[in-house]
N, C-alpha and C positions, 0 to 999 in steps of 0.2 A: 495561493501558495501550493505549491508541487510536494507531492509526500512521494521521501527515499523509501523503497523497498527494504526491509530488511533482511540480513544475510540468509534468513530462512525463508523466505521468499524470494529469493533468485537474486537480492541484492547485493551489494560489494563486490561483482564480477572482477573490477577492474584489479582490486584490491586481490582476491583470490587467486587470480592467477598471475600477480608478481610474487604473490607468497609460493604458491606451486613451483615458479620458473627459477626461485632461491633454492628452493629445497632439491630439485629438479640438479639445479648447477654441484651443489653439494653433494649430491649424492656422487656422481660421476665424475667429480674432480680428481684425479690423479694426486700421489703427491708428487710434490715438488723435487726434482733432481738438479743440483747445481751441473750434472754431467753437461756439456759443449756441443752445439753440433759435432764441430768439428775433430770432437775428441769421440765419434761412435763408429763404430765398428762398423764396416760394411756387410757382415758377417755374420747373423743371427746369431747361430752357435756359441762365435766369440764372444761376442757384446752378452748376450746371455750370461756366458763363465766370468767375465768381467765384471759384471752385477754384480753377482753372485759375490766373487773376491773383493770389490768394493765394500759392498754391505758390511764386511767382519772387520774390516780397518779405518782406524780411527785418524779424526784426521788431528796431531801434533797440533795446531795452531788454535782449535774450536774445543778439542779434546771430548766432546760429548755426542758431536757426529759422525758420520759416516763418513769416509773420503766423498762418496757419491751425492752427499748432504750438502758438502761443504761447498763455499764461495772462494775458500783461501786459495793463493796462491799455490801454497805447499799440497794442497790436496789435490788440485788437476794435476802437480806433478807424478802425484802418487798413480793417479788415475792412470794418466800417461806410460808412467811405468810398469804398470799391472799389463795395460793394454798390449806394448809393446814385448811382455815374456810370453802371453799368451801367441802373440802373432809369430813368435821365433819358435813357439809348438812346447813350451814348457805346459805341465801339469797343474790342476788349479792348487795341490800341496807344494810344489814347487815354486811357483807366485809367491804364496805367503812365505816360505821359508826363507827367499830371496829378500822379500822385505823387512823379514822380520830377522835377518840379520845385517841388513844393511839400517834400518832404523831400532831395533831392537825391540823385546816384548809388548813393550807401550803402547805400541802401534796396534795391538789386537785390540777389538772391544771387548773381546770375553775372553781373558786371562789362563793361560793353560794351567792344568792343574799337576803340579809337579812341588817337589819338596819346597824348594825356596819361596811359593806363591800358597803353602799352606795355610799360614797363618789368617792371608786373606780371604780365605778359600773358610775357612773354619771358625774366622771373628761371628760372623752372625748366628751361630750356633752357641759359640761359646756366650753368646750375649745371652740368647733366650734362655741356657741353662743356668747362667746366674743370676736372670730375675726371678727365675723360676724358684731360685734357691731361694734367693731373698723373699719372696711371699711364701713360703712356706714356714721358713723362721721367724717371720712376722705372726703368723696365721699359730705359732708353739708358743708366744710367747705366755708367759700368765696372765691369768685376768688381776686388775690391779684387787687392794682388798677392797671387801666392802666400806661402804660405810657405816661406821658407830653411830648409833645411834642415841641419846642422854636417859639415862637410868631414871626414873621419878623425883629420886633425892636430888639427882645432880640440875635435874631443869625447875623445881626449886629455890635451890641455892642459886641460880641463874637468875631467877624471879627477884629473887632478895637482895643478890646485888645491882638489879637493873631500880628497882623501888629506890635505894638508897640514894641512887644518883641527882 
């Protein structure tokens, strides 16, 4: 019978480096852009400011992704359209202001912080100060009373009715 080496003796080579060549892959994987060939910019510069203006806009149909994230239809368009005010020499505030009044606020991922978007700007704040209130009013409340305990006479008289029974 043939005796395996063990992994501290130089064995499970084969083993060792699919686990290296996993780890290997993962490390250096990119992520994932739904972006098209045929939607990239010939143009470092450009495509770079296009990234860039992808990344902040959301894509309407996925509503948790990036336009640059997404697979939807509506999102190459977006993409498209970003691309195409870049190429006509628009500014990368310009880009978004263009979209963000042709689609409206929704379309940002990060919400401007202006009067009307207080509220959501401010709930998570107003959350932790009212838990905070609430354990603290927990934390005043009284302690309940103690408990009584039976006087001699009265455990007793306890005795004497338990006997009778």
């Amino acid at each position: 019978m043939r005796r395996v080496p063990s992994p501290a003796e130089g064995g499970g080579g084969a083993r060792g480096r699919l686990v290296f060549a996993l780890l290997a892959a993962l490390a250096f994987a990119a992520p994932a852009h739904a972006v098209q060939p045929d939607e990239v910019l010939k143009d470092p510069v450009l495509e770079h400011r296009a990234r860039e203006i992808s990344s902040e806009l959301r894509c309407l149909v996925c509503q948790n992704q990036s336009i640059d994230d997404s697979d939807a239809p509506l999102a190459k368009d977006l993409r498209v359209i970003v691309r195409e005010r870049l190429q006509k020499g628009d500014t990368d505030p310009a880009v978004l202001r263009y979209v963000v009044d042709r689609y409206g606020e929704f379309v940002l991922l990060r919400p401007v912080f202006a009067l009307h978007t207080l509220l959501l700007w401010l709930t998570p704040i107003l959350a932790v100060l009212l838990g905070g209130f609430g354990i603290w009013r927990l934390s005043r409340r009284r302690p309940a009373a103690p408990v009584r305990t039976l006087t001699p006479a009265e455990e007793a008289e306890v005795a004497a009715l338990l006997r009778r029974e």
